[in-house]
C-alpha positions in Angstrom: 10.2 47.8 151.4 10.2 46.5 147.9 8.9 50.1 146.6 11.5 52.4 148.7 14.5 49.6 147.3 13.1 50.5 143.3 13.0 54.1 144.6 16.4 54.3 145.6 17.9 52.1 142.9 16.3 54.5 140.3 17.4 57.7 142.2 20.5 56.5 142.0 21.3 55.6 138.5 24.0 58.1 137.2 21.5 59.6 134.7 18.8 60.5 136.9 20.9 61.8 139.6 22.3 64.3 137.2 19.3 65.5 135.1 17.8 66.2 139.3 20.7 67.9 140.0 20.5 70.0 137.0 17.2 70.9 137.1 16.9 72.2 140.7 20.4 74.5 139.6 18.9 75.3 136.9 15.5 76.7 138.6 18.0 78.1 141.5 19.3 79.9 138.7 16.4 81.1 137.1 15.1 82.7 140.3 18.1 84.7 141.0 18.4 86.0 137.2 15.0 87.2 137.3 15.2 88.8 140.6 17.8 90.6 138.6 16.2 91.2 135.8 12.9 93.0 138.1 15.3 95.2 139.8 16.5 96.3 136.5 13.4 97.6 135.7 12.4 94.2 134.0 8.7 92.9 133.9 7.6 89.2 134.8 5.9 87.7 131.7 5.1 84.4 132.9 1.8 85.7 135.1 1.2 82.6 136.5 4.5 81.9 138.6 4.9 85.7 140.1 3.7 85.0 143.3 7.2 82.3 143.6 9.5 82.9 140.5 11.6 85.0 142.6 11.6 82.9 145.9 14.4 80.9 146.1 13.4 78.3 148.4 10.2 77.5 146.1 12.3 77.2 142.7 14.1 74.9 145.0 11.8 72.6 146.6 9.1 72.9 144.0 11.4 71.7 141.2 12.5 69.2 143.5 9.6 67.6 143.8 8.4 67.5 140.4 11.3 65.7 139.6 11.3 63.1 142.4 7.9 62.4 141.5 9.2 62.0 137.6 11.8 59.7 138.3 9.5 57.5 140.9 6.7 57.0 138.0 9.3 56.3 135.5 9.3 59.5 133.6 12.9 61.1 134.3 13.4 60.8 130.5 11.0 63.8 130.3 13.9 65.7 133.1 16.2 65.8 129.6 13.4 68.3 128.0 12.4 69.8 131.2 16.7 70.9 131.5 16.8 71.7 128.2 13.7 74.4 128.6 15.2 76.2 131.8 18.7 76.5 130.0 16.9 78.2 127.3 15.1 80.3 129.6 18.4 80.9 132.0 20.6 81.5 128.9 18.1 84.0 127.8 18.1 85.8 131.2 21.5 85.7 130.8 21.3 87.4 127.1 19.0 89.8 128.6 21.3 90.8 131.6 24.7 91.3 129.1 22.6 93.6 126.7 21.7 96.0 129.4 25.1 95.8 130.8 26.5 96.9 127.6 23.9 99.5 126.8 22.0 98.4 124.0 18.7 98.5 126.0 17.8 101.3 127.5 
């Protein structure tokens, strides 16, 4: 009882809410960019994650996860680095999307 009331007091905090929030939009986000990006023409570079970078509902849940299990062991500071890396990675999707649009790569 004790250890689901810590649970949801820490979910709760404005702070950790948010950085959850962002991070599973952020993921969300990152799958649909690089399905994108592959029917573009694109290649996946990140070998690893192909088998689920373009799934949806695992850059959902997955993400999820990892973040719940961050904020119950007292880590959510690390969710502030963690957002910081997928905007870098969504903003360079992003990057990579507006050059092709405007023709710079062919």
């Amino acid at each position: 009882m004790e250890l689901t009331q810590k649970f949801i007091s820490r979910m709760l905090e404005g702070r950790n809410l948010l950085f959850l929030q962002l991070f599973v939009i952020l993921n969300m986000a990152d799958a649909q960019l690089t399905k994108i990006l592959l029917l573009m023409g694109g290649q996946e570079m990140c070998f690893w994650g192909m088998p689920y970078n373009t799934n949806i509902y695992a850059k959902t849940i997955l993400p999820l996860a990892i973040a719940i299990a961050l904020i119950i062991y007292g880590k959510a500071r690390l969710l502030l680095w963690l957002n910081a890396c997928m905007l870098a990675i969504v903003l360079t999707h992003i990057v990579m999307i507006a050059t092709w649009w405007c023709g710079y790569v062919s």
